[in-house]
Structures are given as structure tokens and as C-alpha cells.
C-alpha positions as CSV (number, residue, x, y, z in Angstrom):
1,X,-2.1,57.7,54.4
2,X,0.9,56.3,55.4
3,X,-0.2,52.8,57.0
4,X,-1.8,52.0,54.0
5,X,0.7,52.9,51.9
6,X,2.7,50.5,54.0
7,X,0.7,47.9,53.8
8,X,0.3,48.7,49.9
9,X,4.0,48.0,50.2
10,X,4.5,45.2,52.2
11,X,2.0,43.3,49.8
12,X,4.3,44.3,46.8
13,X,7.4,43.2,48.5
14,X,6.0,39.6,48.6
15,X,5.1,39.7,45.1
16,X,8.6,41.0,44.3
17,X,10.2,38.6,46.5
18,X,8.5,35.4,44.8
19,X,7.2,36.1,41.6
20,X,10.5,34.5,40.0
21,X,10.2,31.5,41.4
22,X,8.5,29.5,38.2
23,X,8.5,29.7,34.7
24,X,6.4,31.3,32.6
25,X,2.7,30.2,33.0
26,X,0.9,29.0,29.5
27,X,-1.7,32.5,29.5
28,X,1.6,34.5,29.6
29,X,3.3,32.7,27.0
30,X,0.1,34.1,25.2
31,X,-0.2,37.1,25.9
32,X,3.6,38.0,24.6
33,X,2.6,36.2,21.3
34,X,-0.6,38.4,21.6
35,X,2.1,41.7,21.9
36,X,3.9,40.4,18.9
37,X,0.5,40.5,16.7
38,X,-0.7,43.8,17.5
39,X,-4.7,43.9,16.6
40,X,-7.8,45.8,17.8
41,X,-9.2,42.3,19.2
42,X,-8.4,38.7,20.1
43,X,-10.7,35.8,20.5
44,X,-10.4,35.1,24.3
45,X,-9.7,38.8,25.4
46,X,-9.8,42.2,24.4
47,X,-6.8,44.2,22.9
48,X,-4.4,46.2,26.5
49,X,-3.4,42.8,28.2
50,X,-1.4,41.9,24.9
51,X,-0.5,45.9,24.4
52,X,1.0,45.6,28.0
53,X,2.6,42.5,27.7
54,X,4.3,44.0,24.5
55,X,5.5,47.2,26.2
56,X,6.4,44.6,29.0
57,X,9.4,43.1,26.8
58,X,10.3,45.8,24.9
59,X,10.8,47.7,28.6
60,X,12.2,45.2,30.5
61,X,12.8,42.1,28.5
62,X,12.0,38.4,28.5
63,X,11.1,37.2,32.2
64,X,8.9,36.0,34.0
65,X,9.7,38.2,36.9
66,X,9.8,41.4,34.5
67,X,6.4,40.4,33.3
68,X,5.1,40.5,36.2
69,X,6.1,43.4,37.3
70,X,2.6,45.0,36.0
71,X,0.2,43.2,37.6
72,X,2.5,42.9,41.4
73,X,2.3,46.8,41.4
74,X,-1.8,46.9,40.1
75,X,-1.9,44.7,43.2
76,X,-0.7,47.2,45.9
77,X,-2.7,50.6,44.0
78,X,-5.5,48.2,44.6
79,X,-4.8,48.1,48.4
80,X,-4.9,52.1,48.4
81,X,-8.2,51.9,46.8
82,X,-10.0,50.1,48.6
83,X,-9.1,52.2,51.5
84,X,-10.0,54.9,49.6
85,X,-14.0,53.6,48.8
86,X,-13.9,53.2,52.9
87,X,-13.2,56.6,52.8
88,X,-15.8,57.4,50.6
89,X,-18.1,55.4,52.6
90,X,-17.0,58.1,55.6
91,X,-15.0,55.7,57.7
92,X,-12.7,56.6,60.1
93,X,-8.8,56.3,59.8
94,X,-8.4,53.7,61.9
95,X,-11.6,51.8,59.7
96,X,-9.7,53.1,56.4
97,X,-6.4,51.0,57.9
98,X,-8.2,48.0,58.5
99,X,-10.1,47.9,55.4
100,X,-6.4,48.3,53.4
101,X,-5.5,45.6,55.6
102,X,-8.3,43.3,54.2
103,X,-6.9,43.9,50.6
104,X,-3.7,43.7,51.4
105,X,-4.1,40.1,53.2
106,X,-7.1,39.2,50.1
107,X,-6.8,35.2,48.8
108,X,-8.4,36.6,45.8
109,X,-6.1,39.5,45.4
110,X,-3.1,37.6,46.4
111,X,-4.0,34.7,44.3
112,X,-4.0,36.5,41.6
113,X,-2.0,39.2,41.8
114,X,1.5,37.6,41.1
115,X,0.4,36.7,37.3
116,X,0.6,38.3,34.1
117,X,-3.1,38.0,33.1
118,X,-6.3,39.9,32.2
119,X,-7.6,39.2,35.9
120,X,-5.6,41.7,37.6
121,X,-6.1,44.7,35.4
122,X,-10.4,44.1,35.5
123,X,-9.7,44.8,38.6
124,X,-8.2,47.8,38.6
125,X,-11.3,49.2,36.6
126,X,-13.7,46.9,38.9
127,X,-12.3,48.7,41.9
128,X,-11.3,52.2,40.3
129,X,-15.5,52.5,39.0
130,X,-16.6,51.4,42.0
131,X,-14.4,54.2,44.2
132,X,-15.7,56.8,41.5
133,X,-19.2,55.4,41.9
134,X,-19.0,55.6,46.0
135,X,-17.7,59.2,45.7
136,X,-20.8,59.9,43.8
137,X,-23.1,58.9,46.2
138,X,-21.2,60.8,48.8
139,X,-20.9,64.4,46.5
140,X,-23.9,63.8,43.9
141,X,-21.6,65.2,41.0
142,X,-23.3,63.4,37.7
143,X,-20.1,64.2,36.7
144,X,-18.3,61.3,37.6
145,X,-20.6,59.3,35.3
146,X,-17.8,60.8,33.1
147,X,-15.3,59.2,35.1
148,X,-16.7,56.0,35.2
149,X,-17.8,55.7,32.2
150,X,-13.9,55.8,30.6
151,X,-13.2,53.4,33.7
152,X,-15.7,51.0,31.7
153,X,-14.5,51.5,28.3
154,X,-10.9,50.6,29.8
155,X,-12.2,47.6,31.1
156,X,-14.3,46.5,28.1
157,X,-11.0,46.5,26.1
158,X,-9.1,44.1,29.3
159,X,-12.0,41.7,29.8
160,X,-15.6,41.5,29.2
161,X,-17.0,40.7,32.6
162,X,-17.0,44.2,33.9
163,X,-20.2,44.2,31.6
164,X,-21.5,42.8,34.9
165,X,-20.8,45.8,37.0
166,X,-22.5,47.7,34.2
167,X,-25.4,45.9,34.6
168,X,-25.4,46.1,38.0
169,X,-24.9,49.9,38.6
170,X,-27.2,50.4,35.6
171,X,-30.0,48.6,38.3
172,X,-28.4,51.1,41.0
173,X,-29.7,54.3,38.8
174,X,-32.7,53.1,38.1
175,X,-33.7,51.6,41.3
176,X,-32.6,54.4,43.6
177,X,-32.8,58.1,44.0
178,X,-30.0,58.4,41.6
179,X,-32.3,57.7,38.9
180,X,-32.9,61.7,38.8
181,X,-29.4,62.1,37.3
182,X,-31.1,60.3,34.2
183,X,-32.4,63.6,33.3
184,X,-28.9,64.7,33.5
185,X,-26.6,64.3,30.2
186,X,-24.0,63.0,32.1
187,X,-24.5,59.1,32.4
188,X,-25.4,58.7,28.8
189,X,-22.1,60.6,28.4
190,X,-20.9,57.7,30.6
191,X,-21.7,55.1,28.1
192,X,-20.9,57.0,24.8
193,X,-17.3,57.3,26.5
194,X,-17.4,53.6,27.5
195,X,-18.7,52.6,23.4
196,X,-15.7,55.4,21.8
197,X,-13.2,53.2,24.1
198,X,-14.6,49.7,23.2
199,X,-15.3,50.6,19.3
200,X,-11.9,49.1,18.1
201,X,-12.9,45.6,19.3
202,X,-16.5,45.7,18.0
203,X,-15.1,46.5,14.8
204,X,-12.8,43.7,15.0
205,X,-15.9,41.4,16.0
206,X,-17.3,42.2,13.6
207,X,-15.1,42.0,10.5
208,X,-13.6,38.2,12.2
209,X,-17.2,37.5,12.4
210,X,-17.5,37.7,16.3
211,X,-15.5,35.2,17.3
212,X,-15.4,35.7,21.3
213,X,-19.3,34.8,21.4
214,X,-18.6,31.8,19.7
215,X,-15.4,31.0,22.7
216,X,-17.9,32.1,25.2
217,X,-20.4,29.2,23.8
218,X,-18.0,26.5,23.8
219,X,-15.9,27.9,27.3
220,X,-16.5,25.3,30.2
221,X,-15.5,23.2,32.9
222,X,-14.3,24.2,36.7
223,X,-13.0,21.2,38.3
224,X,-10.8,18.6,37.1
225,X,-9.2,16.0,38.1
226,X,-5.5,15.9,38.2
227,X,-3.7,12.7,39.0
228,X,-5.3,11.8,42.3
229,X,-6.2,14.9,43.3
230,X,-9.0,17.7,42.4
231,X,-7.3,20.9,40.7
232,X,-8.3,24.3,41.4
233,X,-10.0,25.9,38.5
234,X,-12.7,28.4,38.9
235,X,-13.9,28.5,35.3
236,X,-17.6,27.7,34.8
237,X,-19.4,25.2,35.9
238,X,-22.9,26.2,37.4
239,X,-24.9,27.6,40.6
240,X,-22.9,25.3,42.7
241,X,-19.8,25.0,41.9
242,X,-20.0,29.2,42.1
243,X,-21.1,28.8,45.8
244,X,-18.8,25.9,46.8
245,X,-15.9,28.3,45.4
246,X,-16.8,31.6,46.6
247,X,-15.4,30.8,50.4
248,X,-12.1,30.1,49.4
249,X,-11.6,33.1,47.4
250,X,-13.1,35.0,50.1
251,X,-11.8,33.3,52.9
252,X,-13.0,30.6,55.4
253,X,-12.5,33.5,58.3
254,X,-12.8,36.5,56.7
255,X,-16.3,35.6,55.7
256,X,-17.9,37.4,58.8
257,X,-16.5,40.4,57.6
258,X,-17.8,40.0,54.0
259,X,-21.4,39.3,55.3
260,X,-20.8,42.6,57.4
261,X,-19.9,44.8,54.2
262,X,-23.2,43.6,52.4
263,X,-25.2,44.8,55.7
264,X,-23.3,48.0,55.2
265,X,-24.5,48.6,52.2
266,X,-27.8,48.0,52.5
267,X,-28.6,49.1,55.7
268,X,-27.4,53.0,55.3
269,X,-29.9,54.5,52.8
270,X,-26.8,56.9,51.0
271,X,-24.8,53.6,50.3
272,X,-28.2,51.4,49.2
273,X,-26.8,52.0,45.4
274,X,-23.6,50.3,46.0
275,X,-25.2,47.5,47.3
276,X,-28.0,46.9,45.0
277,X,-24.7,47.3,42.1
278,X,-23.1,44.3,44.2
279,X,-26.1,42.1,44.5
280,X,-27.1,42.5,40.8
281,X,-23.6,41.8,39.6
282,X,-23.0,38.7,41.8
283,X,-26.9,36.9,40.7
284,X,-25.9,37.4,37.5
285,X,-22.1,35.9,37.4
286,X,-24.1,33.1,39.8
287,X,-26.2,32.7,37.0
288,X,-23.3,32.2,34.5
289,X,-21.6,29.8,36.9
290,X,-18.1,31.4,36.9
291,X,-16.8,31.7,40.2
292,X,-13.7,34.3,40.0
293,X,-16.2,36.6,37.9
294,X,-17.1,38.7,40.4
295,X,-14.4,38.7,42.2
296,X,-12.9,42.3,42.4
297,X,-15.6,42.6,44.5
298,X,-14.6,41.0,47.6
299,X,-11.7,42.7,48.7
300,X,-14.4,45.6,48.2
301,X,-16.9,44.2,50.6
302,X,-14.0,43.3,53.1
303,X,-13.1,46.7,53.0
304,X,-16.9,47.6,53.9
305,X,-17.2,45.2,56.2
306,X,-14.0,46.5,58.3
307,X,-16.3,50.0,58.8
308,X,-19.4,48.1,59.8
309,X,-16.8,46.5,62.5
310,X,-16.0,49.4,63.5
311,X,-19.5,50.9,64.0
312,X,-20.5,47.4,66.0
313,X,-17.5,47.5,67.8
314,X,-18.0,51.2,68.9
315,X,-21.8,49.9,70.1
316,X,-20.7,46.5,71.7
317,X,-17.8,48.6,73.6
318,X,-15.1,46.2,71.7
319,X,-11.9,47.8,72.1
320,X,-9.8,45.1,70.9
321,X,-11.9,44.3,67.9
322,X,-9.9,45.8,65.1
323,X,-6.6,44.5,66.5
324,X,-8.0,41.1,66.4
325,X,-9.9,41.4,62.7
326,X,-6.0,42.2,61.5
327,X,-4.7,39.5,63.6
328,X,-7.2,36.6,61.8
329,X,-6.5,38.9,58.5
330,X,-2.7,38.1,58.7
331,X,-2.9,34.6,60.0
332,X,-5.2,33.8,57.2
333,X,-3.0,35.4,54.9
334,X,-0.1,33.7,55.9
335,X,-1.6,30.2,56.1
336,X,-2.8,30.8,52.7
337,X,0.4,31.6,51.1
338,X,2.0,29.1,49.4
339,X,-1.2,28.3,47.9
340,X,-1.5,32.0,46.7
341,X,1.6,32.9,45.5
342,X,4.8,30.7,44.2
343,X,6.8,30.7,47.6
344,X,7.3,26.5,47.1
345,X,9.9,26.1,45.1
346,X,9.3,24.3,41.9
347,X,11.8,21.1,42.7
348,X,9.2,21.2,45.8
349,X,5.7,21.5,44.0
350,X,5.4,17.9,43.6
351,X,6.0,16.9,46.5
352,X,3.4,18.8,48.6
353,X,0.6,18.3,45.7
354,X,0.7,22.2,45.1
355,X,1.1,21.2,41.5
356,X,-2.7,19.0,41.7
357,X,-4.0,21.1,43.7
358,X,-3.6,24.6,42.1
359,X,-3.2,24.2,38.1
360,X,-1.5,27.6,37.8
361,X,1.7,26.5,39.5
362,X,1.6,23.1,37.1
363,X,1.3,25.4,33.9
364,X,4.6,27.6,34.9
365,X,6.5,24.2,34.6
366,X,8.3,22.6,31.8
367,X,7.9,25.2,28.7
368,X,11.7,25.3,27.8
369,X,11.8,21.5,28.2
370,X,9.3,21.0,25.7
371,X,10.8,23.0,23.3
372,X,14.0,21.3,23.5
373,X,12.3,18.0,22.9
374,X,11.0,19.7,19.8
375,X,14.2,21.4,18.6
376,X,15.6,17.5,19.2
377,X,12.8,16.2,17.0
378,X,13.0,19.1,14.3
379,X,17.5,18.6,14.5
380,X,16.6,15.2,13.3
381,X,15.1,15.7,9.8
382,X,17.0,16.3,7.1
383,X,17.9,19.6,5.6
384,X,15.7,19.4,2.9
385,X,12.7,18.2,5.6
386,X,13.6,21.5,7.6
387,X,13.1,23.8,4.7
388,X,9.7,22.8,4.5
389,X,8.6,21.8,7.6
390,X,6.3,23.4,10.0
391,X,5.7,23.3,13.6
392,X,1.8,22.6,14.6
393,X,1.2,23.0,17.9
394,X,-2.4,22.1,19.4
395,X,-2.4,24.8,22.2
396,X,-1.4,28.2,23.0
397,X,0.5,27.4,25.9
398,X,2.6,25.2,23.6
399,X,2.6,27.3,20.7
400,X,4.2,30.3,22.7
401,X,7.1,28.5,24.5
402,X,7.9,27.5,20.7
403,X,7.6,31.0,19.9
404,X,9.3,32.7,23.2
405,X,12.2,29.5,23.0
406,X,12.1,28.0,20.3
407,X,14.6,30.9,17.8
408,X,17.8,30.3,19.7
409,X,16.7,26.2,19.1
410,X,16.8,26.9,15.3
411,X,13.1,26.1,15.1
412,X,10.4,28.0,13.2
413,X,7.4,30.0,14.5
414,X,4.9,27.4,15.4
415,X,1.3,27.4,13.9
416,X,-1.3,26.9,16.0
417,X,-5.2,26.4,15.4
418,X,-6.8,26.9,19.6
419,X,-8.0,30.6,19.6
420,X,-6.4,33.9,17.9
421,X,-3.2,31.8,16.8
422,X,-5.3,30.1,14.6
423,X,-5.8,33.9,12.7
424,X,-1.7,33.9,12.9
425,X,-1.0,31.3,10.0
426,X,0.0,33.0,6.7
427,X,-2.4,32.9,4.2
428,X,-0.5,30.0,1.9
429,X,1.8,27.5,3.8
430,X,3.4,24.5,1.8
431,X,3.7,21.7,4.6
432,X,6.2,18.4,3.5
433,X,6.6,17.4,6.8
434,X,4.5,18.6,9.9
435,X,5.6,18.0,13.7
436,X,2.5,17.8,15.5
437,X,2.8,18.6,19.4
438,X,0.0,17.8,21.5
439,X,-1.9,16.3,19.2
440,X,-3.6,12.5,19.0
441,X,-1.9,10.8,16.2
442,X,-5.8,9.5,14.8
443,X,-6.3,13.2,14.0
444,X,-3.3,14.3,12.1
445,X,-3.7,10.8,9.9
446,X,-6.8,12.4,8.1
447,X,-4.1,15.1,6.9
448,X,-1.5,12.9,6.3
449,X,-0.5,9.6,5.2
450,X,3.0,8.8,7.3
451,X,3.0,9.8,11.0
452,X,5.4,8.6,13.5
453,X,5.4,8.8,17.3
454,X,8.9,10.8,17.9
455,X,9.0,11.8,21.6
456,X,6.6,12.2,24.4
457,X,6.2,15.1,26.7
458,X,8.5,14.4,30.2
459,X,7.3,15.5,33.2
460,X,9.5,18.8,35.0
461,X,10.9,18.2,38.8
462,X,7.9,15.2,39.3
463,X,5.0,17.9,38.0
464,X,2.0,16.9,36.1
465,X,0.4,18.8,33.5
466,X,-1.7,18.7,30.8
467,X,1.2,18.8,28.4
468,X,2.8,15.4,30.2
469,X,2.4,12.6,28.6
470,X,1.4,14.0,24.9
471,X,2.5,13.1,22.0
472,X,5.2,14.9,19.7
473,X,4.2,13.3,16.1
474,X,6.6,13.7,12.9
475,X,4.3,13.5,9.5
476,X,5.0,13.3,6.5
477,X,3.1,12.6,3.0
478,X,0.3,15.1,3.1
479,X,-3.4,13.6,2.4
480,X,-5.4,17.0,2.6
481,X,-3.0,20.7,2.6
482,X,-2.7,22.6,5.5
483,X,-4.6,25.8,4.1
484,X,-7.7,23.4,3.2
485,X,-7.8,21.8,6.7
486,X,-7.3,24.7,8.6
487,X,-11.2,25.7,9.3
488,X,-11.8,22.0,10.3
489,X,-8.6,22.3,12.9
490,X,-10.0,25.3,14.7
491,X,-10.1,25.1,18.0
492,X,-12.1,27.4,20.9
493,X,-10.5,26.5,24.1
């Protein structure tokens, strides 16, 4: 359909036309050091980000435009399917337009669309099950429990939280009619595919002693403060927070028409399914507190809620009442821009609070910086001190811009103990002198006996952090070796 696929476009063009605005942001600086250690399973994430972010660089090459290339053009398919489940849903053209107009002007998809991280791909399987799903409700072929089932193996090895939509169509089967197609072989085919797909990882788990359940134990925290302000971050935090967040990722006026894709769902009997699959999935993630969780789902229930519109509209004699749904679709949109996506320029972020307000612009800024006040610290010690000395870094962020910049400075791979870098370190390192970034200097003194305050972590263009301000610590006279300290350095997050 060719409005859709212009609005598919339109929404890639603003992706294309800003996504090189900033740096690289701290979880992509990850992900390439992922790529560069190739493994079956990582503690924060399953194994195809880091796959992608590998065939990324080797494709393309270093940038942070390049990079996210992947997730821009994810972004606009995702438009096309959601017209697609309106489709499905037997909508009319002019209901299919608007309802690719409602994912095309998504906060939630335009939020996170423009970055190189597991959220984009989940949902590409969130919303590519749920079109297969809604096209079984409309034919009845158990078949597609084939189809759906590889969608959820795919997007058990990108991110666990489409366990949620498992759970949630799982309460669809057996709570409606469909429940008959358990007789079937075809949905337990479903879930053999979906186990052959997620195998690799669960044997990982399983041999590293399953570390992502014991990251998922220790992962909190939502807002934060940040200077004077309050930071965006939708990570945890409880039954509240998860409501208080939920209308800005759906949209202060756009919420009507989420409310009116629930009543879709639930009041035509052949779409019940879908909606029980919804509801399920979003009490649990409410449950668990973690706002974004659920969140493929919204540009799904806009979508619905533009074909309710159109049935009401048709009742109520409102002629005009698509025409205006786009209008307050775009306006939205556009208001909501620069918080979405990087259109402020860096030198600007400070200055308008963007870098307080949302953390993900604040963690694009200052990498290479950092790394030159390291390669300044490391050019400092003598030769001898270089041959032995290693880089400790006490994040991933940090660890990766050392990684990603820190060859061409002269400086060696950093070692790192927060989440899967702490697997990276070779099994025997001798460690003279240590240069500690990030970390308080009381901690590295139970390792070693001489360590000095060498630099401190600027700030970038006026932007504030969680790297400004540390510490970058030069030790010396080891108390305790690395390789013995290691376990009691491991960090979750």
C-alpha cells in the first residue's frame, strides 16, 4: 500500500537524517564488544543483538550512524506491520493508513527506534507474532503456530521479555475457542521451534551457571536524579512508577485512541484472543514494574484503536474524524521530537536540559574524551610500567570506548568486571600497575598498596553523566592479584 509505505519512509528519513548527531551511546559501545566475543549467551541479553552489531562493522564500519542503520530501517517495517494487523483485524484502507500513521508518529517507536539496542529488534518479533497471531484468528490455520512459534525463538535469543507475550497468548488458547487447536500438533510444534531456537543460550546458562537470573535479581531502579532535574529511565521500579510512565510512552493525546484499540479487542468476539494476550501481558510486566516492557504493544493498540475510530466515526457521522486523529498524530509527533530522537545538537543538550531529562542523549557524550584522558594517563608511565600494566575499567560503557578508541591511543584492551566483560579477562593476568577508571579509590586500596588520583572525568559541551566527575586512579604495588580478586570485583549492573 503505497501511503504506508510512505509513511514507512518518511519515518526512516528522520532517523537517517538525525541519527549522526551524537556519539556512540554506552549499550552500543557494548554491543560491538559483544560482536567481538562471539558466544551463544551474554549476561544482560541473549546472543543476535551482538551477532548484528558484529556484521554491523564488518559491513559498514565504525559509526554511529552506520550502527544504526539496523534498528532506523526495523523502525519503518514496523510501521507496515502494524497496518498490516489492522488488516488482519479487517479494517478498511483508509483505517489501515491511519493505523500506519499511529506507528509512524509512535513516542515509543520513535524513541527508540534511532538506537542500536535489543529494544528495537523485540519488537520486530513483538509485532511480527502478533500480525501472525491476528491472521490466525481471521483464517484458523493452526499452522501459523509454526510461524509464531520461530517468531518466539527469535525473540528469546534478542531479549527475554517476549516471554510475556508467551504467556499471554498461552492464556489466549486456553481461555478462548482457540483452545480446540490444542488437540492439534501444531502449537506444541510452536514451542518445540521456539526451545530448538533458544537452546544455544540455555546451554550457555547453564554451563556459566545462569548468570542472567542472577542480573535480573540485582536489576533496579527507574528514576534518578540528575543534577537538578529528574532523568528519564524506564527501568524497574514498581506498580507506579509503571503507570506514571506508561502515558508518555503512549502519548498524552493519543491515549483516547489506545483506550479505543483495547475496546476493539474485546468487544468483537473473533479478536477477544488478542486482547486477552494484551491484558495478560501488560498485568504481568505491571507486576514486574518495568515500564518499556510491554511496549511493542502500543503502537499495536494505536493501530486498533484507529479502526475502532473508524467504526464510531462511521456511527457518529464524523466525516472529519480521521483527518483530525492524523492531525493530533503529527502535532504530537512533532512536539515530541527532540525528546525522541537526537535533532538537538550536542553543543545544545545542555543547555535545554535534554541531557537531565532524557539519560540516553547524556550517555552518547564524551566516550572519545575519556579515552584520551586515559591514553594521557597510561603515556605517562614508564615503558617498563606499560608492559605490564592493565586498564580496569568499572563499566561497560567505559570499558568499550577503551576498546572501540582506545588502539589508535596506544592503550590496551581494558578489563572490566560489570556483566559479560567480566567473562572477557584472560584466564592469568600479571598486573604491576593498574589504572582504575570509574572506580572509588577505597576499593582498589584492598588490591593494592599505592594508588594515586591521576585525572578526573571532564564534562563534554556542559553535559552531565554518570562518567563526570569519576575518578581515573593509577595503582601500583599489588596487595591481593588480579586473578584472586576477580570473583569479589564482579559486578551485575
Amino acid at each position: 500500500m503505497v501511503p504506508v509505505a510512505a509513511l514507512a519512509t518518511a519515518k526512516l528519513a528522520v532517523h537517517l537524517l538525525t541519527n549522526g548527531q551524537y556519539g556512540y551511546h554506552r549499550d552500543e559501545l557494548y554491543y560491538l564488544a559483544s560482536g567481538n566475543h562471539p558466544a551463544a549467551g551474554y549476561v544482560d541479553y541473549p546472543s543476535i543483538t551482538p551477532l548484528l552489531a558484529r556484521l554491523d562493522s564488518l559491513l559498514l564500519g565504525n559509526t554511529p550512524w552506520a550502527l544504526r542503520l539496523a534498528p532506523s530501517l526495523v523502525g519503518a517495517c514496523l510501521v507496515v506491520m502494524v497496518a498490516l494487523i489492522a488488516r488482519e483485524l479487517q479494517a478498511s484502507r483508509r483505517a489501515q493508513i491511519l493505523a500506519g500513521a499511529a506507528a509512524a508518529t509512535s513516542l515509543m517507536l520513535l524513541g527508540s527506534n534511532w538506537l542500536f539496542q535489543t529494544v528495537t529488534f523485540d519488537q520486530l518479533w513483538w509485532i511480527a507474532a502478533i500480525l501472525a497471531f491476528a491472521r490466525l484468528l481471521r483464517t484458523r490455520d493452526a499452522r501459523l503456530w509454526l510461524v509464531i512459534g520461530v517468531l518466539f525463538g527469535l525473540g528469546l535469543e534478542t531479549k527475554l521479555t517476549i516471554a510475556g507475550l508467551g504467556v499471554g497468548f498461552a492464556s489466549a488458547l486456553l481461555l478462548s475457542p482457540l483452545r480446540s487447536q490444542l488437540r492439534t500438533p501444531w502449537p506444541w510444534l510452536g514451542v518445540l521451534c521456539a526451545l530448538v531456537l533458544m537452546a544455544p543460550n540455555l546451554v550457555w546458562q547453564q554451563l556459566n551457571g545462569w548468570p542472567t537470573l542472577d542480573f535480573l535479581r540485582s536489576h533496579s531502579g527507574v528514576i534518578q536524579s540528575a543534577g537538578q532535574g529528574v532523568a528519564l529511565n524506564f527501568d524497574g521500579g514498581g506498580v507506579l512508577a509503571f503507570l506514571a510512565f506508561q502515558p508518555v510512552l503512549i502519548g498524552v493525546f493519543t491515549l483516547p485512541l489506545w483506550g479505543m484499540g483495547w475496546y476493539y479487542l474485546f468487544r468483537h468476539p473473533d479478536c477477544r484472543p488478542l486482547g486477552i494476550a494484551a491484558l495478560v501481558t501488560y498485568l504481568l510486566f505491571l507486576v514486574v514494574g518495568k515500564a518499556y516492557y510491554p511496549g511493542p504493544l502500543i503502537p499495536v493498540l494505536l493501530g486498533v484503536g484507529c479502526v475502532q475510530l473508524e467504526a464510531t466515526a462511521a456511527r457518529q457521522r464524523w466525516p472529519r474524524a480521521a483527518v483530525i486523529a492524523a492531525a493530533v498524530m503529527l502535532v504530537q509527533a512533532v512536539v515530541g521530537l527532540p525528546i525522541s530522537v537526537p535533532l538537538v545538537p550536542q553543543s545544545s543538550l545542555a543547555r535545554f536540559g535534554l541531557d537531565e531529562f532524557r539519560k540516553d542523549y547524556s550517555d552518547t557524550v564524551g566516550w572519545p574524551e575519556l579515552v584520551r584522558q586515559v591514553a594521557g594517563v597510561y603515556a605517562q608511565l614508564t615503558p617498563a610500567e606499560q608492559q605490564t600494566a592493565v586498564v580496569l575499567a568499572s563499566n561497560y560503557g567505559e570499558a568499550g570506548a577503551i576498546d572501540l578508541y582506545g588502539r589508535s591511543a596506544g592503550l590496551p584492551l581494558a578489563l572490566s568486571p560489570d556483566l559479560t566483560y567480566w567473562y572477557w579477562k584472560p584466564a592469568h593476568v600479571e598486573a604491576d600497575v593498574v589504572i582504575a577508571v570509574g572506580f572509588d579509590q577505597s576499593e582498589m586500596r584492598r588490591l593494592l598498596g599505592d594508588v594515586r588520583v591521576a585525572a578526573t572525568v571532564q564534562p563534554v559541551d556542559g553535559v552531565r553523566n554518570e562518567e563526570v566527575g569519576r575518578l581515573i586512579l593509577v595503582c601500583r604495588q599489588p596487595i591481593l592479584p588480579l586473578d584472586s580478586a576477580w570473583p569479589q570485583l564482579r559486578r551485575l549492573g
